[in-house]
N, C-alpha and C positions, 0 to 999 in steps of 0.2 A: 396643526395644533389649534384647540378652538380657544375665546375670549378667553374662556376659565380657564383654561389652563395655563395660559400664559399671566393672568393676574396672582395664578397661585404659587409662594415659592416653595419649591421644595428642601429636604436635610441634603447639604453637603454630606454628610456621612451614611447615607444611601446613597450617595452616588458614587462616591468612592468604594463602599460594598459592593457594588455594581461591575466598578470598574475592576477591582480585583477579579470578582469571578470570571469577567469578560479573559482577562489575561492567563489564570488558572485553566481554559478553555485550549486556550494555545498550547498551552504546558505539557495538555494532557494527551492534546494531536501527536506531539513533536514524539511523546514517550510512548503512545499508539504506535507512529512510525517507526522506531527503533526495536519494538518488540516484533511485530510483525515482520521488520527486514531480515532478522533472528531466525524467525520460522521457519523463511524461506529459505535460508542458506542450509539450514537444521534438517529441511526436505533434499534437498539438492545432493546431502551428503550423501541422507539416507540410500537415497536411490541409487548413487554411486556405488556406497556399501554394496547394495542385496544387488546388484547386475553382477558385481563382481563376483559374490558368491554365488550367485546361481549357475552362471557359467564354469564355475570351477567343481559343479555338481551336477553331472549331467541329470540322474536322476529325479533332481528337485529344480530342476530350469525354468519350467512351466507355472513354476511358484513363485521362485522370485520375479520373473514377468510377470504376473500378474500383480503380484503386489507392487512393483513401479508401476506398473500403469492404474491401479488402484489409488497409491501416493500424487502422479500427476494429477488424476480427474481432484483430487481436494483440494491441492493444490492451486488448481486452474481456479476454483472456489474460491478457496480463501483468499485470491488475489484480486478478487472481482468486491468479495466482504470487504476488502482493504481498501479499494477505490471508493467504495459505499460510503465507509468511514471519515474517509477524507474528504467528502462530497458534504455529509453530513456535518463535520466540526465547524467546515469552514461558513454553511449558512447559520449555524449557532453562533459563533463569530460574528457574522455580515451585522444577521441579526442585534444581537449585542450592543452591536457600536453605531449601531442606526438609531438606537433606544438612548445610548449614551449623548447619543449627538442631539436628540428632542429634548434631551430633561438642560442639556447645557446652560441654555438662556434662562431657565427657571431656579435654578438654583442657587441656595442664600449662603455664602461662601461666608461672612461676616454674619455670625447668630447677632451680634452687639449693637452690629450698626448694618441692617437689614438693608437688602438696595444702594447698596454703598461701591459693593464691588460687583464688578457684572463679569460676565464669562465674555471669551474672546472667541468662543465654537472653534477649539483650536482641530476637532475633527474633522469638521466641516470644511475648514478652510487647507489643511492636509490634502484631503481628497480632491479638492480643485485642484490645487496645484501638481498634486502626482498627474492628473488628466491633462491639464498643458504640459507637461511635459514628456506627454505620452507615455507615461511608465505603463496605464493600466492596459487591459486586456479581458475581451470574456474566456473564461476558461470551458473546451470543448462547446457541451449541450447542456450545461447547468444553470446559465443563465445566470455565473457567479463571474463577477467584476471583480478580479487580483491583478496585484503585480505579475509581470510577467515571469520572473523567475517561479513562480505557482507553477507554472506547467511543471518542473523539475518533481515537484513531489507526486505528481499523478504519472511519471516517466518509468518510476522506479516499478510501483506495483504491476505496471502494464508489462512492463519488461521480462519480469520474474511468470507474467501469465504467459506471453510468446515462450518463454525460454519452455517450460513446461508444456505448452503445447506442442513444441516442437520434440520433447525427450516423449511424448502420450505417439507422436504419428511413427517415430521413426518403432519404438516399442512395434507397432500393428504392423508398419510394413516388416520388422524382421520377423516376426512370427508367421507373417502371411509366406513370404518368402521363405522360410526355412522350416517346413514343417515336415514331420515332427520335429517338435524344440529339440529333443535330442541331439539332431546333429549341428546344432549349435555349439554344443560343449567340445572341447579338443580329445579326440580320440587314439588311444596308443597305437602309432604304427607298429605293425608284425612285419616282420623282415622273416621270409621260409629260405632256407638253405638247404639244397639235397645235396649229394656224393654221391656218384656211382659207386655200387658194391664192387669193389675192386675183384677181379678175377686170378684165380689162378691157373696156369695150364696146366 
């Protein structure tokens, strides 16, 4: 921060506008996260559903296959969009409270009696202490500095992309493996029974 800026105070009530939005940031992560979990359970079923009916239709098997393995590959997508997301809030966030953390010392808490009350950088001094007591962590390859329970929210979406990559390969090997899909489907045994024509003398 240069001379001027620290000689200049700023409104209290932009900072506190500030600070709202910063929090309304979180709000919106957290309700990101709960819709996207939705999604995924909502894909999960689907593909449940159409394997079951495709198999119980030999004629349309090669359909419903495809369409689960069409449902995975977006899947695998939108789980990777999700990670993106949560990569994305939280340096809107970092950001945020880095900004919050500079205006601290500048700002005129008392309009009346200007320079009267000073700030105690209680963000500032947060963050030190979370660091001796080792809470923080960098999170993967984002160069973002969280508590450690952070990994937990990047676990979920990685989880739901394995799960789906795994339902996308075993789909190719049964297809590779049982081709034509037809005889995928359960086919009605014929039971033949003969009788000799019985003779007369």
């Amino acid at each position: 921060m240069s001379e001027s800026e620290k000689t200049t105070r700023l409104s209290f009530d932009e900072f506190k506008l500030y600070y709202d939005s910063t929090e309304k940031v979180t709000d919106r992560r957290l309700e990101t996260n709960r819709w996207n979990y939705s999604i995924c359970i909502a894909m999960l079923i689907a593909i449940a559903t159409i394997t079951n009916w495709s198999l119980s239709n030999p004629a349309l098997t090669w359909v419903g296959l495809s369409a689960d393995a069409l449902l995975s590959v977006m899947a695998i997508l939108f789980c990777a969009l999700w990670i993106g997301q949560i990569r994305d809030f939280k340096n809107l966030n970092n950001a945020k409270f880095i900004v919050l953390n500079e205006m601290a010392p500048s700002v005129d808490f008392d309009i009346d009696n200007p320079g009267s009350v000073i700030s105690f950088c209680p963000f500032e001094k947060e963050w030190k202490k979370l660091m001796e007591l080792h809470a923080l962590q960098e999170i993967g390859r984002s160069n973002i500095v969280a508590l450690k329970s952070s990994n937990i929210e990047y676990f979920i979406p990685k989880a739901f992309g394995a799960l789906f990559l795994t339902i996308l390969v075993v789909l190719m090997t049964l297809v590779a493996t049982h081709w034509p899909l037809s005889s995928l489907a359960q086919q009605p045994v014929k039971t033949a029974t003969s009788s000799p024509e019985g003779r007369t003398p």
